[in-house]
C-alpha positions as CSV (number, residue, x, y, z in Angstrom):
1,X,-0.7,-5.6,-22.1
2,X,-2.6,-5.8,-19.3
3,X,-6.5,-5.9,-20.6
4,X,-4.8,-9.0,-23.1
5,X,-5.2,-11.6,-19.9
6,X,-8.6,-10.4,-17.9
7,X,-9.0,-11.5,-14.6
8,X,-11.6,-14.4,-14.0
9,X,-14.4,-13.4,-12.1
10,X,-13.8,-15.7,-8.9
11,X,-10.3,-14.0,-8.5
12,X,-9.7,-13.0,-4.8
13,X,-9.3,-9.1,-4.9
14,X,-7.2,-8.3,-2.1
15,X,-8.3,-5.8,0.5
16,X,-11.5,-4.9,-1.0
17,X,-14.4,-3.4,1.7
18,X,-16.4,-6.2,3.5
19,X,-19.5,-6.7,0.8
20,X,-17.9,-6.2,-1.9
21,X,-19.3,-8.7,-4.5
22,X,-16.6,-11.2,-5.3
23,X,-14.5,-10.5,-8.4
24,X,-15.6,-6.6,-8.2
25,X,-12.6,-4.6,-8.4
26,X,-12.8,-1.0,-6.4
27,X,-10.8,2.2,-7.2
28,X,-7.5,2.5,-5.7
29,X,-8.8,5.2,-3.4
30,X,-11.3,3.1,-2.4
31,X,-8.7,0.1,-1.3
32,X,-6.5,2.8,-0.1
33,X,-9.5,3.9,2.7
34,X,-10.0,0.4,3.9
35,X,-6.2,-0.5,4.1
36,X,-5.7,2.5,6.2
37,X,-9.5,1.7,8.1
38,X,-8.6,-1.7,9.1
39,X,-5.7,-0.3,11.4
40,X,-8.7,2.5,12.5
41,X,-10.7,-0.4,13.7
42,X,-8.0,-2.5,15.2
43,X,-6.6,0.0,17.2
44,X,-9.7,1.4,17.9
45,X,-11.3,-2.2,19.6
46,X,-7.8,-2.4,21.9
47,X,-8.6,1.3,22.8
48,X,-5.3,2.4,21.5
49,X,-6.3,6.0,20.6
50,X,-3.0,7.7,20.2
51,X,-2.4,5.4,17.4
52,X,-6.0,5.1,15.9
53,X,-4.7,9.4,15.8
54,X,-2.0,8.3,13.5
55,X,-4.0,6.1,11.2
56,X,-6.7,8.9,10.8
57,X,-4.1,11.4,9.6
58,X,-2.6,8.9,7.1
59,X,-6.7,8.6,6.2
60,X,-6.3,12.7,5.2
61,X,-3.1,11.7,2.9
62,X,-4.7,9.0,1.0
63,X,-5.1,11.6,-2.2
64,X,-1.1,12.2,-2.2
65,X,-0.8,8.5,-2.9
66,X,-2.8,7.7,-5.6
67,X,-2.1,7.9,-9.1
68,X,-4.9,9.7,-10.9
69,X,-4.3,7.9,-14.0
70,X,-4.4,4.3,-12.8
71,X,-7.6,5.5,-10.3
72,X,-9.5,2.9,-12.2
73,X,-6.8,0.8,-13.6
74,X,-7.9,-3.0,-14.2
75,X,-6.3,-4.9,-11.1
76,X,-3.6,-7.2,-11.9
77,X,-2.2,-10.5,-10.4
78,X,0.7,-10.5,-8.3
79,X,2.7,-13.5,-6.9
80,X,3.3,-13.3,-3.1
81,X,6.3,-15.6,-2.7
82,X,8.6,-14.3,-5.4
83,X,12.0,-15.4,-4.7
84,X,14.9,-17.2,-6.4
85,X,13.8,-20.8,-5.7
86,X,10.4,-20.0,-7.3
87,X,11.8,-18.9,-10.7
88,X,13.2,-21.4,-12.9
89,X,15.8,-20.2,-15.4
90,X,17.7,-21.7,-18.4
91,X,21.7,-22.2,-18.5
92,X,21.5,-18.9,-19.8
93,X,19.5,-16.8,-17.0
94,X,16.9,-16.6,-18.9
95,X,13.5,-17.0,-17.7
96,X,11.6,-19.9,-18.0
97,X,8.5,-20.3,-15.7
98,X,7.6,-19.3,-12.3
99,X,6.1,-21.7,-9.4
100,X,4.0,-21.7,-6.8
101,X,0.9,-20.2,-7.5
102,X,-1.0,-21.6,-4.7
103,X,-1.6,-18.2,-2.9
104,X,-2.4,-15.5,-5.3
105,X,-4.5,-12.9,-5.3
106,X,-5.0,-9.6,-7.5
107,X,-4.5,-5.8,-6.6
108,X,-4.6,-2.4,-7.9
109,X,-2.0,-1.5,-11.0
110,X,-0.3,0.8,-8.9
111,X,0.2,-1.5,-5.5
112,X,1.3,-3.9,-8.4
113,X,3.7,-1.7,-10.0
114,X,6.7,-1.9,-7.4
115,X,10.5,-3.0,-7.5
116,X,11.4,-6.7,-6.1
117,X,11.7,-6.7,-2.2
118,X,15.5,-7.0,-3.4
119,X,15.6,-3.6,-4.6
120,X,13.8,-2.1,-2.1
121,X,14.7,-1.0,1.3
122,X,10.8,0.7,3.2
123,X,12.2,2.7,6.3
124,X,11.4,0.2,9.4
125,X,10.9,-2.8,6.9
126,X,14.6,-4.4,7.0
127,X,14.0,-8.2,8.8
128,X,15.2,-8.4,12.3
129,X,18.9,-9.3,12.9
130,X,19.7,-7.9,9.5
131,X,23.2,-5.8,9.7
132,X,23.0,-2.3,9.8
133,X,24.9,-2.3,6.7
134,X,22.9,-4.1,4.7
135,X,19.6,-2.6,5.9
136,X,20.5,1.0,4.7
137,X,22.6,0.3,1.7
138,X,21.3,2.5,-1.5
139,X,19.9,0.9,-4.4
140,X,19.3,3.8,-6.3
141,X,22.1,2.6,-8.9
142,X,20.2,-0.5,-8.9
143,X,16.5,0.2,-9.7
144,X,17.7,2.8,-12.5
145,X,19.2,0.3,-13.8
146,X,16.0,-2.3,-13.4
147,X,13.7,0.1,-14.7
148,X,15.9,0.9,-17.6
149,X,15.7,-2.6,-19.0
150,X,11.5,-2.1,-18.1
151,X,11.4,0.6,-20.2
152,X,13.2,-1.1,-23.1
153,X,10.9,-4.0,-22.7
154,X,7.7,-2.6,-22.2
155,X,7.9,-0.3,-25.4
156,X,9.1,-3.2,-27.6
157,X,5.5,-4.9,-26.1
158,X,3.5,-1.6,-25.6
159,X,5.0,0.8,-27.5
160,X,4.5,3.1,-23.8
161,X,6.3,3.2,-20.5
162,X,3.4,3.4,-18.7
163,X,4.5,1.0,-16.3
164,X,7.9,1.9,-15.9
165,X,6.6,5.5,-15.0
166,X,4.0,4.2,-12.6
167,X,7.1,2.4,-10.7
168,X,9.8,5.1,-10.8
169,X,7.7,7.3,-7.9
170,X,6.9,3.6,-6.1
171,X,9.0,3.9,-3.4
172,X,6.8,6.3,-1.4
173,X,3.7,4.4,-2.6
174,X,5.2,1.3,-1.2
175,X,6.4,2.9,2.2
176,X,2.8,4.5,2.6
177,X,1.0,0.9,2.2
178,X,3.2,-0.9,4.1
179,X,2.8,1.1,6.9
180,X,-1.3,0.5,7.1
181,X,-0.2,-3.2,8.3
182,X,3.8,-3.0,9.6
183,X,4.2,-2.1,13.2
184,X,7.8,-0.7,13.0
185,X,7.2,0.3,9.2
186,X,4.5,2.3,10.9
187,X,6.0,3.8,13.4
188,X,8.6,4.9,10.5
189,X,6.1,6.7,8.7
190,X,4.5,8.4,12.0
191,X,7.8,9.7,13.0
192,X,8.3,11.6,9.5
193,X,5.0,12.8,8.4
194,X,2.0,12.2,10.8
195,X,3.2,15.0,13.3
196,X,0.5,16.6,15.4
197,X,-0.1,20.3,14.1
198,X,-2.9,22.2,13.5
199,X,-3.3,21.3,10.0
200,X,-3.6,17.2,10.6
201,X,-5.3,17.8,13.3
202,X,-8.1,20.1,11.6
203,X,-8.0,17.2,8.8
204,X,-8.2,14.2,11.0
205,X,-11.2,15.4,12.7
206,X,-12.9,15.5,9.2
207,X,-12.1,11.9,8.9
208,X,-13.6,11.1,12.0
209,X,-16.6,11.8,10.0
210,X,-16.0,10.5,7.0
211,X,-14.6,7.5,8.5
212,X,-18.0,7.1,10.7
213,X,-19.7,7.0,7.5
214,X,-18.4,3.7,6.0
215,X,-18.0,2.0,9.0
216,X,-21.1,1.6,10.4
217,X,-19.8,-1.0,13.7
218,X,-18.8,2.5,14.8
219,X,-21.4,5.2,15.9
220,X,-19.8,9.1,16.9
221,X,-21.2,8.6,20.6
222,X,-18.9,5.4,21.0
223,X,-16.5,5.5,24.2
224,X,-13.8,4.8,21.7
225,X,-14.6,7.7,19.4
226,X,-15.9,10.3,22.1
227,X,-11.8,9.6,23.2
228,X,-10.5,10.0,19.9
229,X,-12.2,13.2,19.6
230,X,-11.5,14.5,22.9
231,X,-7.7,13.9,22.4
232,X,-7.8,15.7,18.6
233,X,-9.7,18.6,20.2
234,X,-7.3,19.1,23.0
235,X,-4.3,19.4,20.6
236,X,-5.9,22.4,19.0
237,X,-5.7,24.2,22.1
């Protein structure tokens, strides 16, 4: 289904590394590492080194968030204002065309393969002034029931559920990428898995390195990295 429409070779692919030829996809790994190495750098130039911490330990969790399956999956298109008034429907609810295009880009399968903001509720992602009770509502009823009609559609076109299977663990996909780019989404994730033990800490330190590698506006003797270190090396004591 999705190698029967190819993307065109001026596509913008979304998030790729700076100097990445244009229309070049990259692994998901790959555009994993720069979502997380673009909150390194920014927190980094501001000197924020606590949080540039947090970042580097989600750098050490990039492997529990990828797929290996759809590691080189073709990248697919995605529409960035998908609402109700963008979706035109007959009398009958049925689907009939989807508008404005103007600003689309393509990403990997697996950022792709997620439920409607609708259906979705990413710890720290609610919009502000929305009622508690509608921020922490359960749609678990709801996206079983979504991916139940996915399934029965996609193996009437596919004869797989490849798809469906790729969005049923989405949830913690989605609440890992947001929180590369979402300040309170973020802070969310920090809270519940980036605590400072001995173990992140021994792994972070090894993506100081690795992190120094492909971003080469950094060098290890840095003020802003000699910090970094310093503050990792003092929590292992």
């Amino acid at each position: 289904m999705i190698l029967e429409c190819p993307l065109h070779d001026q596509t913008l692919f979304y998030g790729v590394p700076d100097g990445t030829p244009k229309g070049t996809q990259v692994s998901t790994s790959v555009w994993l590492t720069e979502s997380v190495d673009r909150g390194i750098r920014r927190t980094l130039h501001r000197h924020d080194y606590s949080t540039a911490i947090d970042y580097l330990i989600q750098r050490s969790m990039i492997p529990q968030y990828v797929v290996p399956e759809h590691e080189h999956s073709p990248w697919v298109f995605v529409h960035v204002d998908l609402h109700n008034d963008n979706i035109i429907i007959d009398e009958e609810y049925n689907i009939k065309g989807i508008i404005d295009w103007d600003c689309n880009f393509a990403v990997p399968l697996q950022k792709a393969a997620t439920f409607p903001k609708l259906l979705e509720n990413v710890p720290g992602g609610a919009p502000p002034g929305l009622p508690a009770t509608h921020a922490y509502l359960d749609f678990a009823a709801d996206k079983r029931y979504f991916l139940s009609i996915l399934a029965e559609k996609e193996m009437k076109r596919t004869n797989g559920t490849s798809i469906t299977q790729l969005m049923e663990t989405s949830s913690e996909r989605n609440f890992f990428e947001m929180s590369h780019h979402r300040v309170p989404v973020h802070r969310e994730f920090v809270s519940r898995f980036c605590s400072r033990t001995r173990e992140n800490v021994g792994a972070t330190l090894k993506e100081v390195e690795r992190f120094l590698d492909i971003n080469p506006m950094f060098k290890a003797r840095d003020e802003a990295m000699m910090r970094t270190v310093q503050m990792l090396e003092e929590l292992l004591h």
